[in-house]
MIDOSE-1310 file (N, C-alpha, C; in nm, 2 decimals, decimal comma, always signed):
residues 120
xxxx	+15,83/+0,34/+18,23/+15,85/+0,46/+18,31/+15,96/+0,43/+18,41; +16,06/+0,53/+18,43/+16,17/+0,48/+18,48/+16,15/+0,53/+18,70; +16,20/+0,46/+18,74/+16,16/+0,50/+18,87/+16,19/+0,60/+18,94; +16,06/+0,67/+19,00/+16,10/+0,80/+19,05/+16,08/+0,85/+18,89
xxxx	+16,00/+0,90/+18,82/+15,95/+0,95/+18,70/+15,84/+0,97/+18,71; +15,85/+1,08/+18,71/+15,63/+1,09/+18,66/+15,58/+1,13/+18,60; +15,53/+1,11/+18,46/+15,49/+1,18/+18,35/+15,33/+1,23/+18,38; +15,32/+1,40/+18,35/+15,18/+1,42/+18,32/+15,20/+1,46/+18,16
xxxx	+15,13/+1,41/+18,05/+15,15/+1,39/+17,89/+15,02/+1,47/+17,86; +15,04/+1,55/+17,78/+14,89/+1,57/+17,72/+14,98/+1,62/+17,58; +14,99/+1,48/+17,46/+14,99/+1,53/+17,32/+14,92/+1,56/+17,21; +14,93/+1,61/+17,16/+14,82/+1,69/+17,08/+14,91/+1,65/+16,90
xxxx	+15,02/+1,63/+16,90/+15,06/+1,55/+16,77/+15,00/+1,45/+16,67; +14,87/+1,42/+16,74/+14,82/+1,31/+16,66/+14,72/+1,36/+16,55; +14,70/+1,57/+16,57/+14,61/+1,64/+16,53/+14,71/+1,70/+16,42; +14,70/+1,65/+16,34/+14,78/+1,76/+16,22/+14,68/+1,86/+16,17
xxxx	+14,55/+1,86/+16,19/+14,51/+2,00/+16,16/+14,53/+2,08/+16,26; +14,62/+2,11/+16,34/+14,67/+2,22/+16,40/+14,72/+2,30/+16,37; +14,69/+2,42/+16,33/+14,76/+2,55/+16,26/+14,86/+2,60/+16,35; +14,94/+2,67/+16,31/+15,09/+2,71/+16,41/+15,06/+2,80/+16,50
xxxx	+14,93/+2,89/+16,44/+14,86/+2,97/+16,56/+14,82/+2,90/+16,73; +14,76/+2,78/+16,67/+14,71/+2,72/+16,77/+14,80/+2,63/+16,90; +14,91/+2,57/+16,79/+15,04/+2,53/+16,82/+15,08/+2,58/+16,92; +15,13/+2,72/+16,89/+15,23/+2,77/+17,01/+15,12/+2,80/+17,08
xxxx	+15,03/+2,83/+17,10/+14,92/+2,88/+17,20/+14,90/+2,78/+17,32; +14,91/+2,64/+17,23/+14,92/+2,48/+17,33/+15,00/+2,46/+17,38; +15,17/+2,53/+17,31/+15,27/+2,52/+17,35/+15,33/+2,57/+17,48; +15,21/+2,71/+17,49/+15,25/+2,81/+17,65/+15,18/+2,76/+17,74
xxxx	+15,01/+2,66/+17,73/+15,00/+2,63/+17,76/+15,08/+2,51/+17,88; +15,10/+2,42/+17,80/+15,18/+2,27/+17,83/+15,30/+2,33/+17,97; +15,37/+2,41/+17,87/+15,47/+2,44/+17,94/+15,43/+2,55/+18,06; +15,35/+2,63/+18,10/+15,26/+2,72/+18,23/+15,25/+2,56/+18,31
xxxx	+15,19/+2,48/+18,27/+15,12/+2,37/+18,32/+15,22/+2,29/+18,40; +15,31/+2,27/+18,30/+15,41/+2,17/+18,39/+15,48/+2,26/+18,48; +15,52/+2,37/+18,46/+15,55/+2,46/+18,60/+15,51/+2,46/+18,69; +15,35/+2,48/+18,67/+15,23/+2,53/+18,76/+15,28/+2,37/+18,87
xxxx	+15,29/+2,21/+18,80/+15,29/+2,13/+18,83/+15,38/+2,06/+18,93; +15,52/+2,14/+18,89/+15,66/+2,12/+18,95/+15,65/+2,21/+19,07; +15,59/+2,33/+19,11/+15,55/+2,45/+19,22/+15,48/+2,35/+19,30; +15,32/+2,32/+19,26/+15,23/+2,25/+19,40/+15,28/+2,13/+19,37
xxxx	+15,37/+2,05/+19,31/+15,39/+1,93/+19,34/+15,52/+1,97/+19,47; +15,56/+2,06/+19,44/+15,68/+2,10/+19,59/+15,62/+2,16/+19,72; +15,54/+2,20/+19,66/+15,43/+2,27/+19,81/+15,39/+2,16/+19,83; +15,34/+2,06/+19,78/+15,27/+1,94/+19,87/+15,38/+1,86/+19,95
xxxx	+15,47/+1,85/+19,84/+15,59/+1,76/+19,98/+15,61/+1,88/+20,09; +15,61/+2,00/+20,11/+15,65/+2,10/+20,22/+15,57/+2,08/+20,32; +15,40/+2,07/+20,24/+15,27/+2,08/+20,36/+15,28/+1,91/+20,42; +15,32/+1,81/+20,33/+15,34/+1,73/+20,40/+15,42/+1,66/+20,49
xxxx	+15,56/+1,76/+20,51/+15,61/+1,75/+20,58/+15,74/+1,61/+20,51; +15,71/+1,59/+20,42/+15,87/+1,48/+20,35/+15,98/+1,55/+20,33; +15,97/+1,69/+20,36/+16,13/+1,71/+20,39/+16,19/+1,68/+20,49; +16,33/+1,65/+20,45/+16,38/+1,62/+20,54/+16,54/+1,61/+20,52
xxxx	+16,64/+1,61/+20,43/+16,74/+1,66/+20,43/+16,68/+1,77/+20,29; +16,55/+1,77/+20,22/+16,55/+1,83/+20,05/+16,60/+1,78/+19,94; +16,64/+1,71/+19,94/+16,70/+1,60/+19,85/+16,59/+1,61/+19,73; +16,45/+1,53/+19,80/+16,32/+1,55/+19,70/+16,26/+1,63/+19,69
xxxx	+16,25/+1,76/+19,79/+16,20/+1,88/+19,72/+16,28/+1,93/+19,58; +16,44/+1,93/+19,60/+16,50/+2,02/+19,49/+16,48/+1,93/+19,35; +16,47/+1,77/+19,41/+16,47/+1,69/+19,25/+16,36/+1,70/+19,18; +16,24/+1,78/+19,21/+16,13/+1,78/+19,12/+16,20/+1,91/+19,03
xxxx	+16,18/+1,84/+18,89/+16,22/+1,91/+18,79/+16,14/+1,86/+18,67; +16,09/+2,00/+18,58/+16,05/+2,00/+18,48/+16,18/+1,96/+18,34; +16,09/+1,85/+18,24/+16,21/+1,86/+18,15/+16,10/+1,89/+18,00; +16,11/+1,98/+17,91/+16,02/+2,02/+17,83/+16,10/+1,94/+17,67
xxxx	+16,02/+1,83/+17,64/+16,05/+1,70/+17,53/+16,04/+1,79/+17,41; +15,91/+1,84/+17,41/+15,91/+1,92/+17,29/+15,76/+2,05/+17,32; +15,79/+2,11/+17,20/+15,67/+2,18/+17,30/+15,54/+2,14/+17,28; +15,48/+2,03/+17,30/+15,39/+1,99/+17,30/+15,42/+1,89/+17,43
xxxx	+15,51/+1,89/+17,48/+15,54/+1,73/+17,58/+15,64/+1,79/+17,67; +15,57/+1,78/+17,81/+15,64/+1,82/+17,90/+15,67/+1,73/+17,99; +15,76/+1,66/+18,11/+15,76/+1,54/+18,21/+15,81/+1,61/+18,29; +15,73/+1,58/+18,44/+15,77/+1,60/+18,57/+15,87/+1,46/+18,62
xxxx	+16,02/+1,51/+18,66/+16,06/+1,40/+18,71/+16,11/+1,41/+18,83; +16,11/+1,34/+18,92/+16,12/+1,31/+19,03/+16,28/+1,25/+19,04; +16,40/+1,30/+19,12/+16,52/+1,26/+19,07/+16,58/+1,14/+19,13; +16,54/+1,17/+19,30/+16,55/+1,08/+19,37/+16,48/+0,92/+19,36
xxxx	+16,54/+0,80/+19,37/+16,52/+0,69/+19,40/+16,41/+0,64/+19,47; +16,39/+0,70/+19,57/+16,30/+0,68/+19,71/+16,14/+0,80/+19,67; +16,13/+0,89/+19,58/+16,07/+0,97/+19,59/+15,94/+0,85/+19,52; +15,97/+0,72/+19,47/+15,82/+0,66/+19,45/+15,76/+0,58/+19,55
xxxx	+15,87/+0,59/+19,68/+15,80/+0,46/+19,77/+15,74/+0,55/+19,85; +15,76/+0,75/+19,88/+15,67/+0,82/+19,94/+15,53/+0,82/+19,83; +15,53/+0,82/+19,75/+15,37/+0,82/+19,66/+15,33/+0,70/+19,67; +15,41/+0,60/+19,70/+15,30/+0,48/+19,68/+15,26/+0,41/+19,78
xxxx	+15,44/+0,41/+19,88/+15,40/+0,38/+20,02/+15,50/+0,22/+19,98; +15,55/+0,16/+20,06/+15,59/+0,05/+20,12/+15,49/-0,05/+20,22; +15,59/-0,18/+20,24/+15,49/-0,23/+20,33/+15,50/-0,21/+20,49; +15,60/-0,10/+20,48/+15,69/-0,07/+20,60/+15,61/+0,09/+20,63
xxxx	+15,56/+0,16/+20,47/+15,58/+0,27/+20,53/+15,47/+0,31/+20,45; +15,31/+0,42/+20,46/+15,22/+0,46/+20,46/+15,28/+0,57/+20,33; +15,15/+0,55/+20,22/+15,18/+0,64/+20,12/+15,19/+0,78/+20,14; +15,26/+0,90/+20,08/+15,20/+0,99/+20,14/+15,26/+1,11/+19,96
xxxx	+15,13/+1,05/+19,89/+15,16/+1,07/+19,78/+15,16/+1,25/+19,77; +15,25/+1,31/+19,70/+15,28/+1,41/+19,62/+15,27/+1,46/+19,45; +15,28/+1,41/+19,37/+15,26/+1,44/+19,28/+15,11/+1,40/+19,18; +15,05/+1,28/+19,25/+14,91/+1,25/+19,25/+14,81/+1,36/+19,25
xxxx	+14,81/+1,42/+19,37/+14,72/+1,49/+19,43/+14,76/+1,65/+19,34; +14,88/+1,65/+19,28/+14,90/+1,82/+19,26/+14,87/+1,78/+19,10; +14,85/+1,67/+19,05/+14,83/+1,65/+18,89/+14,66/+1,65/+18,90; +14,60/+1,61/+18,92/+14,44/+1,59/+19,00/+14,40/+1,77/+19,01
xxxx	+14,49/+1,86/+19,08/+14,44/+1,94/+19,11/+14,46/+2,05/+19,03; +14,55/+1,98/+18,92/+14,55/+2,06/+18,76/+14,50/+2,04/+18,63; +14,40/+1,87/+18,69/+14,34/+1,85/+18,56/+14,22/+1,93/+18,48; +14,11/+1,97/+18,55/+14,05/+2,00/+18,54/+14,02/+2,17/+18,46
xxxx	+14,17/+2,23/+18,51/+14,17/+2,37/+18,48/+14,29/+2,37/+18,33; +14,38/+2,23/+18,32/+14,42/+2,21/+18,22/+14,37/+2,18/+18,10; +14,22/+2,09/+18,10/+14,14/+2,10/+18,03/+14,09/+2,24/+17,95; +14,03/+2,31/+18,03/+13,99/+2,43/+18,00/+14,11/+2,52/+17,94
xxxx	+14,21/+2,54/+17,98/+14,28/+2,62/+17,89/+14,34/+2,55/+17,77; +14,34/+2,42/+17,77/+14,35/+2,35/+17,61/+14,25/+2,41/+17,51; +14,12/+2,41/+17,61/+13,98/+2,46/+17,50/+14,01/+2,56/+17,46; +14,04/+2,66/+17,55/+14,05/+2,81/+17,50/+14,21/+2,81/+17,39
xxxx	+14,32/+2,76/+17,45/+14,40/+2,78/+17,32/+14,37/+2,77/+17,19; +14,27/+2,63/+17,19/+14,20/+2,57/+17,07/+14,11/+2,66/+16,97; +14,03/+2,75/+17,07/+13,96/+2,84/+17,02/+14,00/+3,00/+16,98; +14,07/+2,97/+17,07/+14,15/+3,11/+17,05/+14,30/+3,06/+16,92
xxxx	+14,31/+2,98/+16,88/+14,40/+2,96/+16,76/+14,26/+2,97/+16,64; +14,18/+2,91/+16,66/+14,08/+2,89/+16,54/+14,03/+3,06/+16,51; +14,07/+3,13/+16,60/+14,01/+3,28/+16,53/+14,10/+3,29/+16,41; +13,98/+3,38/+16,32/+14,07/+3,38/+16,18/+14,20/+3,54/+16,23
């Protein structure tokens, strides 16, 4: 992973019984998701206050691999020593906390695409 990169991955390729129904249904998924992800991952740098010229609010960018594979990337250089923190300087992670607060509901709409492609 290249620095200042942050993959959230959820592939589903390894399923070839996936009908095309179900496909694109995973596909609006994935891609809602990584938006949803690139939005509160920028509200979280806002509420936390890491602006400061915007440099790394505007570098979070979604880039969509295929439609099954979406990456959040972070453009700036410095945007991994605010998540991780230095020995100089206290983490004050952003994109942790906004992937965490999408897992759970990401889950669930995987299930329902899943089910909702399996209707005949």
């Amino acid at each position: 992973m290249a620095v200042g990169q942050f993959r959230m991955r959820k592939t589903l390729d390894r399923t070839p019984a996936v009908g095309t129904k179900t496909r694109r249904l995973l596909s609006v998924v994935v891609r809602r998701t990584a938006f949803e992800l690139q939005n509160r991952t920028q509200s979280t740098i806002r509420a936390k206050n890491i602006v400061d010229t915007g440099d790394l609010y505007n570098s979070v960018k979604v880039i969509q691999r295929n439609d099954l594979n979406a990456v959040l990337r972070v453009g700036v250089h410095y945007g991994i020593y605010h998540e991780y923190g230095t020995v100089k300087m206290a983490a004050r992670p952003y994109v942790g906390p906004s992937v965490d607060s999408l897992r759970q509901e990401f889950g669930r709409m995987i299930e329902r695409a899943v089910q909702e492609g399996a209707r005949p």
